[in-house]
C-alpha positions as CSV (number, residue, x, y, z in Angstrom):
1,X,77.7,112.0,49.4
2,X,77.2,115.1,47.5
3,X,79.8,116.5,45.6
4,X,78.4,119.8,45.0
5,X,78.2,119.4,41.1
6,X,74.5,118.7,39.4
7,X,73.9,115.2,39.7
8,X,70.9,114.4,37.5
9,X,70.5,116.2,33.8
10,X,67.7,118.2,35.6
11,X,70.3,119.2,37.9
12,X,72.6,120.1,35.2
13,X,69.8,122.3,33.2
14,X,69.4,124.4,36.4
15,X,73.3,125.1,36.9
16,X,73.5,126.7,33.4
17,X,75.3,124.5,31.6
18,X,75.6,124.9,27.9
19,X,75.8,122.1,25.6
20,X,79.2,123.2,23.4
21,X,81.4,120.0,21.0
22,X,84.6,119.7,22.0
23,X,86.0,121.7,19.0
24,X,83.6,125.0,20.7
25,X,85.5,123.5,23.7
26,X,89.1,123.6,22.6
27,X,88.6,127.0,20.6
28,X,87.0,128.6,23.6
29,X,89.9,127.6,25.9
30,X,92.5,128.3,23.7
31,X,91.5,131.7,23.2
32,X,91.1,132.4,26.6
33,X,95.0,131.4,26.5
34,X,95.9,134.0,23.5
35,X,94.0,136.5,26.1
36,X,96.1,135.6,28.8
37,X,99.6,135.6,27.5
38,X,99.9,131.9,28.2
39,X,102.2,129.1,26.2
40,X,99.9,127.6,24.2
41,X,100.8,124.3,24.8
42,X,103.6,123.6,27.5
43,X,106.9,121.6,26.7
44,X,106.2,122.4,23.2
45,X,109.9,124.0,22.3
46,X,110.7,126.0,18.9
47,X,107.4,125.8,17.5
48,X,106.1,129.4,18.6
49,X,106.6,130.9,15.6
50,X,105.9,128.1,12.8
51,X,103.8,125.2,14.0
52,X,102.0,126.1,16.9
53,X,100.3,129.6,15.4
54,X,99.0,127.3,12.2
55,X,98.1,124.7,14.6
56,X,95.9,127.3,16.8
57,X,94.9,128.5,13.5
58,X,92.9,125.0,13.3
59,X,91.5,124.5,16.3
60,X,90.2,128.5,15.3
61,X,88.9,126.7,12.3
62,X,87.4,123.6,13.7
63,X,89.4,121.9,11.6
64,X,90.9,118.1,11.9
65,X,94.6,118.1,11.5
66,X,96.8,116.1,10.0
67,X,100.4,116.9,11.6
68,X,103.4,115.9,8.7
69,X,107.1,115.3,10.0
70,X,110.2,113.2,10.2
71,X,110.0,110.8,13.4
72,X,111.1,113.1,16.6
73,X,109.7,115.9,15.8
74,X,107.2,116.0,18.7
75,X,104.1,115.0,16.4
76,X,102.8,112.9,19.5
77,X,103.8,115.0,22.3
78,X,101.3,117.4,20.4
79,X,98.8,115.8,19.8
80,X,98.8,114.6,24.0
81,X,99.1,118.0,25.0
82,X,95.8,119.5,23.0
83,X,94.4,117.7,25.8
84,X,95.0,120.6,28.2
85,X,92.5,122.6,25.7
86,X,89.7,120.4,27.2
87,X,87.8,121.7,30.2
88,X,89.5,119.6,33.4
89,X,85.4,118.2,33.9
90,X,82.2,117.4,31.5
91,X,79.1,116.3,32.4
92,X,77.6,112.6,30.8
93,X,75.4,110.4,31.0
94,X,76.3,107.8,33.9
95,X,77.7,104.5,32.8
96,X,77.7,105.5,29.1
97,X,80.2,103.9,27.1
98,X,80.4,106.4,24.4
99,X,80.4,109.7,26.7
100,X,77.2,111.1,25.9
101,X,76.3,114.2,26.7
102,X,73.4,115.0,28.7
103,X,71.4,116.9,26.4
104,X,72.0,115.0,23.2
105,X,72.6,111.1,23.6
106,X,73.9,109.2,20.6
107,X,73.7,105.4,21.4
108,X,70.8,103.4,22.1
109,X,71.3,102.6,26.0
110,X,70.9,106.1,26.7
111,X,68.3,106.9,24.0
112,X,66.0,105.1,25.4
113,X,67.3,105.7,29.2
114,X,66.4,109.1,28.8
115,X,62.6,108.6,26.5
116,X,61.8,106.8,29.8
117,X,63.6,108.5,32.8
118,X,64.2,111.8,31.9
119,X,65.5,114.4,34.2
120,X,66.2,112.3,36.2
121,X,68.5,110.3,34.9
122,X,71.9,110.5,36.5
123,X,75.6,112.1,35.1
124,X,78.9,111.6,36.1
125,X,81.9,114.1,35.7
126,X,84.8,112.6,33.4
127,X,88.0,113.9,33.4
128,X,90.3,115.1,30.5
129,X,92.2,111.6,30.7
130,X,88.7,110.0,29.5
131,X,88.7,112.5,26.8
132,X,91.5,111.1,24.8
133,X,92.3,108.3,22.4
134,X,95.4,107.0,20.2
135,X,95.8,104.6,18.4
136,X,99.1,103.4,16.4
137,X,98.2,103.1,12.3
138,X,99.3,99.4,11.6
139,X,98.2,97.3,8.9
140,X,96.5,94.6,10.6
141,X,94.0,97.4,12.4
142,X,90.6,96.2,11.9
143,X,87.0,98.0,12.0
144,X,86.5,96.2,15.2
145,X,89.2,98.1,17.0
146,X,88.1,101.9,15.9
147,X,84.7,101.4,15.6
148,X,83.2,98.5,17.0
149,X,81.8,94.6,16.6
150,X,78.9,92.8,17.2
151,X,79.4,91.3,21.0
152,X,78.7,87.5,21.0
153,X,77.8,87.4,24.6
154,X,75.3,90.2,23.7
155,X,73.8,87.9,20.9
156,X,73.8,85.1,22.9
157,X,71.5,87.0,25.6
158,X,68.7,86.7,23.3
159,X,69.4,90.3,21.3
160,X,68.6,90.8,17.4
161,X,71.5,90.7,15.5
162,X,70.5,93.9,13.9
163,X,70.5,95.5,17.6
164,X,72.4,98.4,18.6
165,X,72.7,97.8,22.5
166,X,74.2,94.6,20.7
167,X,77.6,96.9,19.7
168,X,81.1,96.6,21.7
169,X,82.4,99.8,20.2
170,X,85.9,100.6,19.5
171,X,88.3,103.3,20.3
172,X,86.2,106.4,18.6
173,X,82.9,105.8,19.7
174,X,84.6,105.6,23.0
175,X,86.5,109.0,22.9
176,X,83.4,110.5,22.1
177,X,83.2,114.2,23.1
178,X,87.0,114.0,22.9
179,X,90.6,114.3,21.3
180,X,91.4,111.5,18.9
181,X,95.1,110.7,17.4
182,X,96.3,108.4,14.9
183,X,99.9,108.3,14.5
184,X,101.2,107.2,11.4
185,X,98.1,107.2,9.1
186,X,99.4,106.2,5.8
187,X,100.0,102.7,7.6
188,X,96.2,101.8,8.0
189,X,94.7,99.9,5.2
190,X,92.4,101.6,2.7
191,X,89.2,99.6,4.2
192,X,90.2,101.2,7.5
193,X,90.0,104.1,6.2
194,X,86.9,104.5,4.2
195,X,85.7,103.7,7.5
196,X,87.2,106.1,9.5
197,X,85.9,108.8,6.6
198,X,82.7,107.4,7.1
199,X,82.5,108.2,10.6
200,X,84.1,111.8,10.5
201,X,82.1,113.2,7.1
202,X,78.9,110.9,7.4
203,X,78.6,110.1,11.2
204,X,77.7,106.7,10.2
205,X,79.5,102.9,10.0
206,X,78.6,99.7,8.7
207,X,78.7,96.7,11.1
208,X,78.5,93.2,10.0
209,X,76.4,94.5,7.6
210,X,73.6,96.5,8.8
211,X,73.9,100.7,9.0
212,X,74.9,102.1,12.3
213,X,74.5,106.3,13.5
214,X,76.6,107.6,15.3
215,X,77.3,111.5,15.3
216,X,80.2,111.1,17.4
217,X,82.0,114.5,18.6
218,X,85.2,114.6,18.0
219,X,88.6,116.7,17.3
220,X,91.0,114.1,14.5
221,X,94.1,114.7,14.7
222,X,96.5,112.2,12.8
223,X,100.6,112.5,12.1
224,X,102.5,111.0,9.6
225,X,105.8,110.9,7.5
226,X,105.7,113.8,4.3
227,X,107.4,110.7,2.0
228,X,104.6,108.5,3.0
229,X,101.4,110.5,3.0
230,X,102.6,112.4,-0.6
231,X,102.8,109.0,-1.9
232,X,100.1,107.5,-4.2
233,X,97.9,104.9,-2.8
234,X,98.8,105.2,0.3
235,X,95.9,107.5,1.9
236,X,92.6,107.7,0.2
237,X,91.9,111.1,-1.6
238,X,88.4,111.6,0.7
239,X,90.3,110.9,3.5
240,X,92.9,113.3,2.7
241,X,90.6,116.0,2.1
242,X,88.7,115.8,5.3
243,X,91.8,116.9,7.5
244,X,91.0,120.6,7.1
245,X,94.3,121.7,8.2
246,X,97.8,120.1,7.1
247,X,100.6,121.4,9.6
248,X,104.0,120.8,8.8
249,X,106.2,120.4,11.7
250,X,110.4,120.5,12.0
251,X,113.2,119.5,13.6
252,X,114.9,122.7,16.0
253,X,115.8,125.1,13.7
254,X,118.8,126.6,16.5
255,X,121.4,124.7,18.7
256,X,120.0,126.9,21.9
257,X,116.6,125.2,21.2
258,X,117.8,121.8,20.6
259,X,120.3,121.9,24.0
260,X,116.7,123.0,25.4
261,X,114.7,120.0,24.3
262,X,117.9,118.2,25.9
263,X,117.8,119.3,29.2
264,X,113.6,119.1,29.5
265,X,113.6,115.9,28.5
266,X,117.4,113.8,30.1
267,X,117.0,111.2,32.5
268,X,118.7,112.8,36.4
269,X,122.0,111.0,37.1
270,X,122.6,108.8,40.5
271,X,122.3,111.3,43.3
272,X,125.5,110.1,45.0
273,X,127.5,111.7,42.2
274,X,127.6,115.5,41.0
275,X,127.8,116.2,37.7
276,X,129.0,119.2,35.9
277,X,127.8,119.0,32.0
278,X,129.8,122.1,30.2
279,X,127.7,124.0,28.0
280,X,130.3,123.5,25.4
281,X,129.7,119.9,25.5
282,X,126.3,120.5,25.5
283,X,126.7,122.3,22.5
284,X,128.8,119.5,21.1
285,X,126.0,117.2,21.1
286,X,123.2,119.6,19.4
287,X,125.7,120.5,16.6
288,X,126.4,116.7,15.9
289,X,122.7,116.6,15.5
290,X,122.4,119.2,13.5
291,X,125.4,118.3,11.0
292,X,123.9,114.6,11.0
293,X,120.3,116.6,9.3
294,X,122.9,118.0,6.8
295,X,125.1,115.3,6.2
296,X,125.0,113.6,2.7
297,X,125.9,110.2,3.9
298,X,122.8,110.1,6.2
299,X,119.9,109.5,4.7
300,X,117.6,112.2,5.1
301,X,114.5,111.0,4.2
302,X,113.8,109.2,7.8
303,X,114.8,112.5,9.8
304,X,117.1,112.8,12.9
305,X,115.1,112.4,15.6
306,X,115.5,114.9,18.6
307,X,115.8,111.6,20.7
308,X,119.7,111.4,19.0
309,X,120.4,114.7,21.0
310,X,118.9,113.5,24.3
311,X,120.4,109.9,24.1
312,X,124.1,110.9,22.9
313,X,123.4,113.7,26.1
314,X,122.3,110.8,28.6
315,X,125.0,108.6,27.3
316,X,128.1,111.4,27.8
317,X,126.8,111.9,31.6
318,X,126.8,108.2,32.4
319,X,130.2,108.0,31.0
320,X,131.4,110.2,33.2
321,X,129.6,109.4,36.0
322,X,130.9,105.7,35.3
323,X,134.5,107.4,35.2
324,X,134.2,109.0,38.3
325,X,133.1,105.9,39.9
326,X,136.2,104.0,38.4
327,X,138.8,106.5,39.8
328,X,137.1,107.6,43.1
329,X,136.5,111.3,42.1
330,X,133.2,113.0,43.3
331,X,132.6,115.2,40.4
332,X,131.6,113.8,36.9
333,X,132.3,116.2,33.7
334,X,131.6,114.9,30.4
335,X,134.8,114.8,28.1
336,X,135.8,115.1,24.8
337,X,137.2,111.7,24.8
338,X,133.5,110.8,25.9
339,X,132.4,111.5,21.9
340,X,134.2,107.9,21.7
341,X,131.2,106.3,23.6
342,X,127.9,107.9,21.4
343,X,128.6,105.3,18.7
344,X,126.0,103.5,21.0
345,X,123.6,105.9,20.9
346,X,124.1,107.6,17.6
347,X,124.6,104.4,14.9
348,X,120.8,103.2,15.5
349,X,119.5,106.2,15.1
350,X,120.6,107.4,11.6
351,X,120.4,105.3,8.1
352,X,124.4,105.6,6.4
353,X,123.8,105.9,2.7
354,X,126.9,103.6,1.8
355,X,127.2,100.2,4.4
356,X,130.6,100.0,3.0
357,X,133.3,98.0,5.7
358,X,133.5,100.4,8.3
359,X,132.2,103.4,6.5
360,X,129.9,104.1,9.3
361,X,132.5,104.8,12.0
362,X,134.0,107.0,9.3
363,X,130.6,108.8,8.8
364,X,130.4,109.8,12.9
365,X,134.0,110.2,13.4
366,X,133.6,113.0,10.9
367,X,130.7,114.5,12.5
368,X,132.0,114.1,15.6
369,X,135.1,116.4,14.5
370,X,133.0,118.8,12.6
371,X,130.4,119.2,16.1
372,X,133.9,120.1,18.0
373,X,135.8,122.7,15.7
374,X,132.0,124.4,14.8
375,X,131.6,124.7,18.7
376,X,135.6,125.6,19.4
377,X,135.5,127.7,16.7
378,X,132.1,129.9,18.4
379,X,134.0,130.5,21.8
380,X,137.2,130.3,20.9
381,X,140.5,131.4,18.0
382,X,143.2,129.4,17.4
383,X,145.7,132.4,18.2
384,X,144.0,133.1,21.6
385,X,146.1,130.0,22.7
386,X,149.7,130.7,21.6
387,X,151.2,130.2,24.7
388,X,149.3,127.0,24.9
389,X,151.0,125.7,21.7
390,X,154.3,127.4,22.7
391,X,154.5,124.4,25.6
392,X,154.2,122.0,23.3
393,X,156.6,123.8,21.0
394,X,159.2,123.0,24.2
395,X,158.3,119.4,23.7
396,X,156.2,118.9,25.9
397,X,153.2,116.1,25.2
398,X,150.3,115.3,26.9
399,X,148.0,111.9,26.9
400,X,144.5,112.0,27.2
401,X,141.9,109.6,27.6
402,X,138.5,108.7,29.2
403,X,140.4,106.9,31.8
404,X,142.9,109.4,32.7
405,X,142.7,111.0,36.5
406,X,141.5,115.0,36.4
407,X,144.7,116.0,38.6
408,X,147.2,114.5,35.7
409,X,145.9,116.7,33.5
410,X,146.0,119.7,36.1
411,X,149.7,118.8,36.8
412,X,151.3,118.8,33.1
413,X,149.3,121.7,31.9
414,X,150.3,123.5,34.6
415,X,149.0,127.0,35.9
416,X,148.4,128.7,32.3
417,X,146.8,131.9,32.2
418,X,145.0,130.6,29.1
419,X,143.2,128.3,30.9
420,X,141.9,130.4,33.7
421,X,140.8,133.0,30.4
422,X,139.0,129.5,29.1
423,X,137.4,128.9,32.3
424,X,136.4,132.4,32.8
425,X,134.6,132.4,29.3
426,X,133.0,129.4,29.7
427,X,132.0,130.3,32.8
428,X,132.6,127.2,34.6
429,X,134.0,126.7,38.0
430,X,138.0,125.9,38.3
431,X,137.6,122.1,39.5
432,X,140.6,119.4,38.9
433,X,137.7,117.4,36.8
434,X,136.2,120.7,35.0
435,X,139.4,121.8,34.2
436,X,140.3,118.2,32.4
437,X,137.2,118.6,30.1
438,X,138.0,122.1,29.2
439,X,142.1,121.0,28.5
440,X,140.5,118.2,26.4
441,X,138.5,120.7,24.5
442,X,141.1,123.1,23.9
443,X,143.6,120.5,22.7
444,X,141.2,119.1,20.3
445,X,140.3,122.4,18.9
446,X,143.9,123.4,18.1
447,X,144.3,120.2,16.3
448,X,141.3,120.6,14.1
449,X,143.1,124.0,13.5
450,X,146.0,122.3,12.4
451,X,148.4,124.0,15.5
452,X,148.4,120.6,17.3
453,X,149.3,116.8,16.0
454,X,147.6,113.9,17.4
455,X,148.2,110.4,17.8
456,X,145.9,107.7,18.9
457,X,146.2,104.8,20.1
458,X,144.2,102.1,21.9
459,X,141.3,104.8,22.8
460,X,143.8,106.9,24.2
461,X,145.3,110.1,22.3
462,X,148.8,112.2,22.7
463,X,148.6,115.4,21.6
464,X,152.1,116.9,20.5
465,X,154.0,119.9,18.6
């Protein structure tokens, strides 16, 4: 059944089409995008003014890139979405294992396919998703596995040895025409590497000893960690050079973009509960981040991966999902007394400098407090709540904790005009279980301004004059 597209090579000489490499490709696409006022490349969030101009910059360039960052800093995400820069369909060669293109074959099979048919021989239309490659850099990687081996079966059919249509090739020749990523490139052994220079600066590879061509097409892209590419001996000097463009990437250089990356990328909740997630808790959780990145008991030299900000966030909503299941309350609203819960989340993600007996609850129990007052302290003064502390002044006390009913909060705090002001600026609706999350934030933030004392006990606190 026709398909309406060229069908044969002749077919596809009469249509037009123009032989381009996939770096022509990409450059031509991606302009077409800087024309249009499009994102360059979507989900891709606080990189618009650092990585992503040097990074068009290369494709520009025809250059391979290598991308150097601290794990979860999107490295991979970018190097999958330079996919979209491909045309959606390509012609090539039908049945070709390497992609080749109708006008220019590379491998033998189709070599000689065309020397005898011609014109006539028959394309198929492959799709970006055949157009990409990736391959994890770990030390036991061999040649076989980029490149290729010598197929036993094909020896056994009564091939030469020395024969090409004898080759099972590897991941590159494979993405031929196409994107190819390695992520962490230091990790691949120097033998893996001269090859992999071979076939991006020569276009040639050795295989069980005899010489192989092959002019593969391709855009190299490869990430890795700045402590372990800078280091010596662990990436070949040729192989270093051949990346024309070196693109450092970042962690989110704002709280708004990290809350962003957050929300894009959380898992939903169960649809038989509704859950209001503050943006002050929200914010919470970026600014722990963010003083974890700082923090002289962390070790800095691994990062803090973006992933800490979407775990801890996933982990807060199922908290209070799991509390609203325990009391029989619809709503679920993240608490401060839900901070108690990220050690979960939080401790395998970051290296503590010191392993000292309990120095790493310490370490997040600071942060924790320092994520709060930074946050309190950007909505909210400690004098905007005199009459708050005035109640307490009187005596009164109040016990919070993760397991606490919304409405006992509502009934011994009473019908302060503070709290509707809170609300108001926060701009959050006034709900029994809203209202708890916002009493737990105020409370906290006057005690890390020293108005309020705290006591706690048995993962429950009581918050006093």
């Amino acid at each position: 059944m026709s398909t309406g597209r060229p069908q044969t090579i002749g077919e596809v000489r009469e249509s037009g089409h123009k032989r381009e490499t996939v770096k022509q490709e990409m450059r031509r696409n991606l302009l077409t995008r800087l024309r249009s006022g499009e994102a360059l490349l979507e989900g891709i969030v606080g990189y618009d003014d650092t990585v992503l101009p040097q990074l068009a910059n290369a494709v520009i360039s025809g250059h391979d890139v290598i991308l150097l960052g601290e794990r979860g800093q999107a490295k991979s995400r970018i190097m999958r979405s330079l996919v979209s820069l491909l045309d959606t369909e390509v012609p090539a060669i039908a049945g070709c294992e390497v992609n080749d293109h109708p006008y220019a074959p590379i491998c033998r099979r189709c070599l000689d396919l065309v020397a005898r048919d011609g014109d006539s021989v028959e394309v198929e239309w492959i799709g970006r998703d055949r157009r990409y490659g990736e391959k994890l850099a770990t030390p036991d990687i061999s040649i076989a596995d980029l490149i290729g081996e010598v197929d036993p079966i094909k020896v056994a059919e009564g091939r030469y040895l020395a024969d090409e249509l004898t080759i099972h090739y590897g991941l590159l020749p494979r993405t031929n025409r196409g994107i190819f990523g390695i992520n962490e490139l230091p990790d691949l052994a120097e033998r893996i590497q001269v090859g992999l220079l071979n076939i991006m600066e020569e276009k040639d590879v050795q295989i069980r000893g005899y010489r192989v061509r092959l002019p593969l097409d391709l855009f190299v892209i490869a990430s890795a960690n700045p402590e372990d590419y800078t280091s010596r001996g662990r990436i070949i000097t040729p192989l270093k050079d051949r990346f024309g463009s070196q693109v450092r990437t970042h962690y989110p250089l704002s709280i708004s973009e990290e809350m962003q990356i957050m929300e894009s990328e959380k898992h939903p909740v169960p649809e038989d509960f509704e859950l209001i997630f503050p943006s002050f808790m929200k914010e919470i959780v970026a600014e722990l981040t963010h003083l974890a990145r700082r923090s002289p008991h962390i070790s800095q030299s691994s990062g803090v991966s973006v992933r800490m900000s979407i775990a801890n966030f996933e982990n807060l909503a199922s908290n209070a999902v799991r509390r609203a299941a325990r009391l029989g309350e619809a709503l679920a609203v993240p608490r401060i007394t839900d901070l108690a819960f990220l050690a979960s989340s939080t401790a395998g993600r970051v290296e503590i400098e010191a392993l000292d007996e309990g120095k790493e609850e310490q370490v997040l129990s600071r942060l924790e407090r320092g994520a709060v007052s930074a946050v309190f302290s950007r909505h909210f003064s400690a004098a905007q709540f005199d009459g708050v502390v005035a109640k307490f002044e009187e005596g009164s006390m109040l016990e919070v904790g993760e397991g606490i009913p919304s409405r006992t909060y509502t009934r011994a705090f009473g019908e302060l005009p503070e709290l509707a002001t809170a609300l108001k600026k926060l701009n959050l609706p006034d709900r029994p279980e809203v209202r708890a999350s916002v009493i737990e934030f105020l409370l906290e933030g006057l005690h890390l301004n020293k108005r309020l004392n705290k006591d706690e006990v048995d993962g429950r606190a009581v918050y006093r004059r």
